[in-house]
C-alpha positions as CSV (number, residue, x, y, z in Angstrom):
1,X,-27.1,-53.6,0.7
2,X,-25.4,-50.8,2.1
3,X,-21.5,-51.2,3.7
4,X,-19.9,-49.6,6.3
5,X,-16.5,-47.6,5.1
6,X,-14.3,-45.2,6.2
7,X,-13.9,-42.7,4.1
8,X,-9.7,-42.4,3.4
9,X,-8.3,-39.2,1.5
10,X,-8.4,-40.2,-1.9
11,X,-12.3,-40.1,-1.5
12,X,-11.8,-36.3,-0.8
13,X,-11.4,-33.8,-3.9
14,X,-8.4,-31.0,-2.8
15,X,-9.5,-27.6,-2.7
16,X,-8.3,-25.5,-5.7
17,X,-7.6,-21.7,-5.4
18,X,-9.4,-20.2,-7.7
19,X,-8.9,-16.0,-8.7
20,X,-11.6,-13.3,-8.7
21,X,-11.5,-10.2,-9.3
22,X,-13.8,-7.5,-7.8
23,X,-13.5,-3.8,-9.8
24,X,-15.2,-0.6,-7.6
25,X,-14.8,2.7,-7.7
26,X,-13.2,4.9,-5.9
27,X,-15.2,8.3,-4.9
28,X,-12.5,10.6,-3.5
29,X,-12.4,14.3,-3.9
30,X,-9.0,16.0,-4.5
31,X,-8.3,19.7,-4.1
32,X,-8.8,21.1,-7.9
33,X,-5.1,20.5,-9.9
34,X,-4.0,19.0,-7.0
35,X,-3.1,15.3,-5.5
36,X,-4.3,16.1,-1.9
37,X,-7.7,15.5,-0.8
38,X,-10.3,17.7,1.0
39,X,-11.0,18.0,4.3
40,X,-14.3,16.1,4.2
41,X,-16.0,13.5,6.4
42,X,-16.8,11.6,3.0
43,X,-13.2,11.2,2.1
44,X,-12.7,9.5,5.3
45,X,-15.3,7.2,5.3
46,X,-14.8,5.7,1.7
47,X,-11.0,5.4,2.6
48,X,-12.3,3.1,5.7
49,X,-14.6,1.0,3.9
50,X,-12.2,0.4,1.4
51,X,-9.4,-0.8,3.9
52,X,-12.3,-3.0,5.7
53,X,-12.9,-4.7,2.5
54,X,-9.5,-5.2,1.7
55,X,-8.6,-6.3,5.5
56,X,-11.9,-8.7,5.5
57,X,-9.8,-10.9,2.7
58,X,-6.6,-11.2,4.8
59,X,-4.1,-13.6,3.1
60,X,-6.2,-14.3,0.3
61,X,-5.9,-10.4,-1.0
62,X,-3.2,-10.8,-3.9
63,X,-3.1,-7.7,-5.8
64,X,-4.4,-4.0,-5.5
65,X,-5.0,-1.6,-8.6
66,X,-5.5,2.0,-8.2
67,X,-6.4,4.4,-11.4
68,X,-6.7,7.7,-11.7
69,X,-9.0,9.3,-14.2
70,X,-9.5,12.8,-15.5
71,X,-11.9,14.9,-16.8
72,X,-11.1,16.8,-20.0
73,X,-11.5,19.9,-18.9
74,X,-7.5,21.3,-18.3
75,X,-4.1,20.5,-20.1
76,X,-4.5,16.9,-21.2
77,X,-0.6,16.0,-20.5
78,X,-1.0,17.8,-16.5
79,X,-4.8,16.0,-15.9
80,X,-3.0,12.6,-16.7
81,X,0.2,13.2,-14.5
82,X,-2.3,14.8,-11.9
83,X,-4.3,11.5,-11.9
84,X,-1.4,9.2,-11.6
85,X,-0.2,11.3,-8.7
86,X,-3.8,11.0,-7.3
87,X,-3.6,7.6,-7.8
88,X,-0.5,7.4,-5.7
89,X,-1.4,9.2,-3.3
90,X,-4.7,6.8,-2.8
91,X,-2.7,3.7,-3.2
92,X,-0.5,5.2,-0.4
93,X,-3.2,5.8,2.3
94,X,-4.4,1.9,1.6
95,X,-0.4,0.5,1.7
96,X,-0.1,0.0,5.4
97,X,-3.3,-2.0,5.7
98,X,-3.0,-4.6,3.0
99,X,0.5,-6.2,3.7
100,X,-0.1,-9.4,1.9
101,X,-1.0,-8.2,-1.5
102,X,1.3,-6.0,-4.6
103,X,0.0,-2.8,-4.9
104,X,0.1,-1.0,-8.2
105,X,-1.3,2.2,-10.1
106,X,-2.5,1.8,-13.6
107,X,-2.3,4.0,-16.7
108,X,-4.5,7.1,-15.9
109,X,-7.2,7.4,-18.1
110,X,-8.2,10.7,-19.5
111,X,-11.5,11.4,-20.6
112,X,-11.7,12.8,-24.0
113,X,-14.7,15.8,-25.3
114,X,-16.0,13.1,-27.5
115,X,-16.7,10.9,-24.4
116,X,-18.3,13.7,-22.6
117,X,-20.0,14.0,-25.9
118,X,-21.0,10.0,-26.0
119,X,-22.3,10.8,-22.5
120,X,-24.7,13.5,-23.6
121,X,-26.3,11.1,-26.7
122,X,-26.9,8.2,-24.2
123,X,-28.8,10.7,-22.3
124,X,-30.7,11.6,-25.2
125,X,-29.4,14.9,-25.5
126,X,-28.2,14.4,-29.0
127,X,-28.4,18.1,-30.1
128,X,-26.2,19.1,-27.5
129,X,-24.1,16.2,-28.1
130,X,-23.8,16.8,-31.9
131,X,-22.8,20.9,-30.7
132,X,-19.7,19.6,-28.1
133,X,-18.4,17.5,-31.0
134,X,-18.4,20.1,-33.2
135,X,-16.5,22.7,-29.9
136,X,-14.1,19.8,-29.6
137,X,-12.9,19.5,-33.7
138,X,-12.6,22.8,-33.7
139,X,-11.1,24.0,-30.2
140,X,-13.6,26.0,-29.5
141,X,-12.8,26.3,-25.5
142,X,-15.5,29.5,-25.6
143,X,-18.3,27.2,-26.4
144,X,-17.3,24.3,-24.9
145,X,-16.7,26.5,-21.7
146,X,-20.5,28.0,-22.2
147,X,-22.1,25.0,-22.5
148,X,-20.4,23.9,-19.6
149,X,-22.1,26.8,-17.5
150,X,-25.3,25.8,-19.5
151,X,-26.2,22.2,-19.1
152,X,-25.6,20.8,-15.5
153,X,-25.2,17.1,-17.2
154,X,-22.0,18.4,-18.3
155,X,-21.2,19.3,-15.1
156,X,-21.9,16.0,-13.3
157,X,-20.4,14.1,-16.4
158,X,-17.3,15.4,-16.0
159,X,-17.6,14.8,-12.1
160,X,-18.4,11.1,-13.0
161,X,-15.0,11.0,-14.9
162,X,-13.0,12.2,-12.2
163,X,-14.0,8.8,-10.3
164,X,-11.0,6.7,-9.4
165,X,-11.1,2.9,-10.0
166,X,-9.9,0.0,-8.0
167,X,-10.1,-3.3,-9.1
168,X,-8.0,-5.9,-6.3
169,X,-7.7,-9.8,-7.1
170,X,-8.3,-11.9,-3.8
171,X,-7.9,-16.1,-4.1
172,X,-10.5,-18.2,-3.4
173,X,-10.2,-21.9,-2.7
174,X,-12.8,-23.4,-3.6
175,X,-13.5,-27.6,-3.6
């Protein structure tokens, strides 16, 4: 038999807020060993999307983390202030458009030879992975420099490395 009840609050579970974090990158092109960006259409267009994501959370967006990475090619001391400053200088563009979250830059993160190397084996160019090690224990800017010129996965390695990342944490309620 089936009874007719109301159903009071305490048959109802609260909502919980729950966290999740959502990591992207950021594909930005600076002016080489500086922290202003080019003139390009591109720019502008990943700087919109990202504020539309950001705006599409509204209240719920807690926290925004920029960091800047280098490539290993250059002074490793002036790519790692030159990423923070890039950093910055992204985290600045997105500030007035996400009032209700902390914004922050992390720790740059510069890219070693030996991960430009690690890149090379896991594209089964072990050979010329095994020679940039070698470049790299040594010093050997000359070789490293002429391999560079040599193998264009270098070339788009080290453009992969100079990707920012953003990660932003955005709450969720959730029953």
């Amino acid at each position: 038999a089936r009874k007719e009840m109301t159903l009071a609050n305490r048959f109802y579970e609260p909502s919980r807020a729950q966290l999740h974090e959502a990591d992207r990158d950021l594909q930005l092109t600076f002016a080489v060993g500086k922290a202003e960006l080019t003139e390009d259409s591109l720019n502008a267009a990943t700087i919109r999307q990202l504020v539309r994501e950001l705006q599409s959370y509204g209240r719920q967006l807690i926290n925004v983390r920029i960091q800047g990475t280098a490539s290993p090619d250059g002074n490793a001391e002036r790519n790692a202030e030159l990423a923070e400053k890039r950093a910055a200088k992204a985290l600045s563009m997105i500030s007035p458009y996400t009032r209700s979250a902390s914004l922050q830059t992390m720790p740059a993160k510069v890219y070693s030879w030996t991960d430009v190397a690690d890149s090379l084996l896991e594209r089964g160019q072990r050979l010329e992975s095994d020679e940039l090690r070698q470049y790299a224990q040594t010093g050997n800017m000359t070789g490293i420099l002429r391999m560079m010129e040599s193998n264009p996965a270098i070339k788009e390695i080290l453009s992969n490395q100079r990707v920012m990342k953003c990660a932003y944490l955005i709450r969720q309620n959730k029953v």
